[in-house]
N, C-alpha and C positions, 0 to 999 in steps of 0.2 A: 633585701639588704645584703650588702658586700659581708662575705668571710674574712677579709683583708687582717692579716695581724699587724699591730703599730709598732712600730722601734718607742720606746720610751723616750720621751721627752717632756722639755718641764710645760707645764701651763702657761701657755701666754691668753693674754685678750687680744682678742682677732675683731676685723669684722671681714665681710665677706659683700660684695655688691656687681648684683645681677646675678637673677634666680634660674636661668635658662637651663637649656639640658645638658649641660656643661656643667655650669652655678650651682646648679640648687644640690646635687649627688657630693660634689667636692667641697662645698660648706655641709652638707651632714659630716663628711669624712672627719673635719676639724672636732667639731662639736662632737660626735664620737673619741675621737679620739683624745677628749679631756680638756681640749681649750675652750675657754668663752666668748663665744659665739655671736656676732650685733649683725643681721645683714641687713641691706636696704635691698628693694625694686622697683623699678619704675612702675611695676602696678602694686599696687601698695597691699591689697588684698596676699598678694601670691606671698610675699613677705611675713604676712602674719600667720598664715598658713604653712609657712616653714617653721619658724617658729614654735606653734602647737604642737609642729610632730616630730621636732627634732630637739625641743627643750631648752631652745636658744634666747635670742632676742630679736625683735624686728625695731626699725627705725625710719622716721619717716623723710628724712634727707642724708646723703650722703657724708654730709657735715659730723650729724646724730651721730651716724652709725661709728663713725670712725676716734669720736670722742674717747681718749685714754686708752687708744690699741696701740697695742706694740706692733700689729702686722695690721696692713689692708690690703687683702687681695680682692680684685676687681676680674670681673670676664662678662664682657657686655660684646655690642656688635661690632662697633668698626670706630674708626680715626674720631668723628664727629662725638658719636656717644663716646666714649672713653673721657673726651675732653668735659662734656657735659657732667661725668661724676665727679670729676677730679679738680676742676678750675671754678671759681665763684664764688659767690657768696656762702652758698650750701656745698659747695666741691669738698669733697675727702681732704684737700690740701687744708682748708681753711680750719679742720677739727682738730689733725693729726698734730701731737705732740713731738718736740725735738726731741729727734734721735729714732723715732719711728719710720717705720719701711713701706711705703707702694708698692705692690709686685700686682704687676700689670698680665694678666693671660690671656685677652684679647689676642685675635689674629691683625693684628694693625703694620703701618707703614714702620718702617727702623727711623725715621723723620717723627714722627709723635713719638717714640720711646726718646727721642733724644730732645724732642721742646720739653719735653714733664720732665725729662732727668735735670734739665737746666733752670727749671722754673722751680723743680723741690727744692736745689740746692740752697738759694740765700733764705729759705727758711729752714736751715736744718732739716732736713727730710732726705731720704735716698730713695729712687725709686731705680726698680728691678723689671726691665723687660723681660716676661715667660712664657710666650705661644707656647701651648702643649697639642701632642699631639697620641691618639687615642681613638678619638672621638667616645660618641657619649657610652657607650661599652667601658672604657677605658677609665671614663669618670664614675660610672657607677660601679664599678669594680677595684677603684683607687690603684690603677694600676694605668697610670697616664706617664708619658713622657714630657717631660720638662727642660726647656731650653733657653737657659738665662745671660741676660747681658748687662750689665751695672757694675757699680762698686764691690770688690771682692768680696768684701768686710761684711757690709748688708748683707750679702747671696749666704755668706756662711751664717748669718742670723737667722735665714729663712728658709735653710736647705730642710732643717728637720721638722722642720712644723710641714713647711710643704710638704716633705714624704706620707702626708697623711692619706694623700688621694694619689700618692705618685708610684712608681717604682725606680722612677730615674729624675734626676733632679741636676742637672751639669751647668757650670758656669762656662761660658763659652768666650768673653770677651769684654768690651766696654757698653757702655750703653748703645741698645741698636743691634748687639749681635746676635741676641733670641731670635730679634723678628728675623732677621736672616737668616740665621739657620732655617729659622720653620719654612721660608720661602725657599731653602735649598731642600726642605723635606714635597713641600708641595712639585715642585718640578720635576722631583723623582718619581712622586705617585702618580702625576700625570700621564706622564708616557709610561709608566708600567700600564697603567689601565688600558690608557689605548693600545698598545701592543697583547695584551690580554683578550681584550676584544675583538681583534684583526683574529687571532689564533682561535679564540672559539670558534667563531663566524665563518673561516676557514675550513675546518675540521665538519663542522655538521655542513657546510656545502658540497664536503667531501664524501658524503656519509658513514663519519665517524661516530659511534660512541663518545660524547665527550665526559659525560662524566669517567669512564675508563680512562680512556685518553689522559685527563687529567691527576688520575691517581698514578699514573705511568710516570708521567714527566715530570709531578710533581714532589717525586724523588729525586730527579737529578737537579741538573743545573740551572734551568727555568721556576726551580719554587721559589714563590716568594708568599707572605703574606696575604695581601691580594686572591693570587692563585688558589688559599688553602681556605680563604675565610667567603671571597665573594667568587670564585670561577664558580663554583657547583649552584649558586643562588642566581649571575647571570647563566648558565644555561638552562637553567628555570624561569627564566624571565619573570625575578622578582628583585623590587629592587627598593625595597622596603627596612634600610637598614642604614638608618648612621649618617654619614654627613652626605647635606644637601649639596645638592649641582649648583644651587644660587649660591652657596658659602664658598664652594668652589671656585668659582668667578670672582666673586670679591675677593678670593685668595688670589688668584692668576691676575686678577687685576694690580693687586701690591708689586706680584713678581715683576710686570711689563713694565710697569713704572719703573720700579728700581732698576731690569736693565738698560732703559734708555737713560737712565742717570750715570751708569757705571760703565755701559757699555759692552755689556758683556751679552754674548745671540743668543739668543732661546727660540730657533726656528721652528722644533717639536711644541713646546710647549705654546707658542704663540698657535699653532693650527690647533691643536689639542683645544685651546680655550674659547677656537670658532667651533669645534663639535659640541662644545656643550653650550653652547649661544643654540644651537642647530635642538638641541634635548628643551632648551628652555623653553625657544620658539613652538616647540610640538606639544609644550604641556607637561613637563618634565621637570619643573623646578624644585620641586621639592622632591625627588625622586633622590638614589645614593648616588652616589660619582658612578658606579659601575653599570648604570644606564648605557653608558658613549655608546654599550654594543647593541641598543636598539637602530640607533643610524644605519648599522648592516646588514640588518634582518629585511 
């Protein structure tokens, strides 16, 4: 269990929907931290099993769960599922009271955060695009990053409850500009890794010490994150930590889409997204992003 201390905030009713490795640590954090707690899952089991151990409530559609919350935070998989909790007869939309907030943390298209902002609206609803980024270290340690795009007004209703599993919680724009940022966070992680990988791979063809190596340069200019948490694990070839190479893809897959909508070149990050196509195809999919440096071995 997270050490995490909470900024004091008032009690709201939450629900929470999608229990994953993400979900299930960031809805304890709420319910921890004194609000009450309804989540749903698409397997209904893992839901009532949170529940038992975190004191909350489990619900068996997403409709249920969202019945008289002041917040619904959702982190499910992609475009398709997102729409699945949120639209229909059982959809969160169909439960959620006027004046209440969607805050979306899905890695999804800036296109889905702008159909559901425009479908809350003529029912009184605001909904709040928030990719976070962390991974699940970051959510069981309530210490995730937060990247939000909506209505002012909502994001400042939701800022402090969010802080519960956060440490950063930023409004970036209008609806659509979470998922964008997060796709500007994905393109930077990208080529760091690959360029991360070229430089291990380098060094031990070199017959360098890399862990040395690494504790050298990773005082100057070249530290980064990355560097400090996965260089010493890839030159161990382990690679057993945190977000998948498939999640990765379905990330790089957003980004390409969106720059041929914008136009904007991503010529690294397009090669980058055939090395881990190259990690997939060898059996690698559920491996961390910090595989790539298997391809040079």
């Amino acid at each position: 269990m997270s050490s995490k201390t909470y900024e004091p905030t008032s009690p709201r009713k939450v629900a929470f929907l999608g229990l994953g490795v993400m979900g299930d640590p960031m809805a304890g954090h709420l319910q921890r931290a004194g609000h009450a707690v309804t989540v749903y899952n698409r397997t209904a089991a893992k839901a009532t099993q949170w529940a038992a151990a975190y004191g909350g409530a489990s619900a068996a559609t997403p409709r249920a769960a969202a019945a008289g919350a002041d917040i619904v935070f959702a982190c499910v998989g992609n475009d398709d599922d997102l729409r699945s909790v949120v639209l229909g007869a059982d959809g969160a939309f169909a439960g959620m009271k006027p004046g209440a907030v969607f805050v979306d943390h899905t890695t999804a298209s800036a296109e889905v955060a702008r159909e559901l902002n425009a479908s809350a609206q003529p029912l009184g609803l605001q909904f709040i695009d928030a990719p976070v980024s962390g991974g699940n270290l970051g959510a069981i340690n309530g210490a995730l990053t937060v990247m939000c795009g909506g209505d002012a007004a909502a994001f400042a209703a939701i800022q402090p409850v969010a802080m519960a599993f956060a440490k950063a919680v930023t409004h970036l724009g209008e609806s659509g500009a979470g998922q964008l940022a997060k796709m500007v966070n994905q393109i930077a992680i990208a080529g760091l890794v690959q360029g991360l990988s070229e430089a291990i791979a380098f060094g031990e063809k070199a017959g360098l010490d890399m862990q040395a190596v690494l504790g050298v340069i990773g005082k100057g200019a070249a530290q980064s994150w990355q560097m400090d948490n996965r260089g010493p694990t890839m030159i161990d070839g382990k690679f057993e930590f945190g977000f998948a190479v498939d999640w990765m893809r379905k990330d790089l897959g957003l980004v390409l889409d969106e720059s041929r909508r914008n136009g904007a070149r991503l010529p690294v990050t397009a090669l980058v997204d055939q090395f881990y196509a190259d990690i997939q195809a060898s059996g690698g999919q559920r491996w961390d992003t910090s595989s790539l440096i298997k391809r040079l071995r």
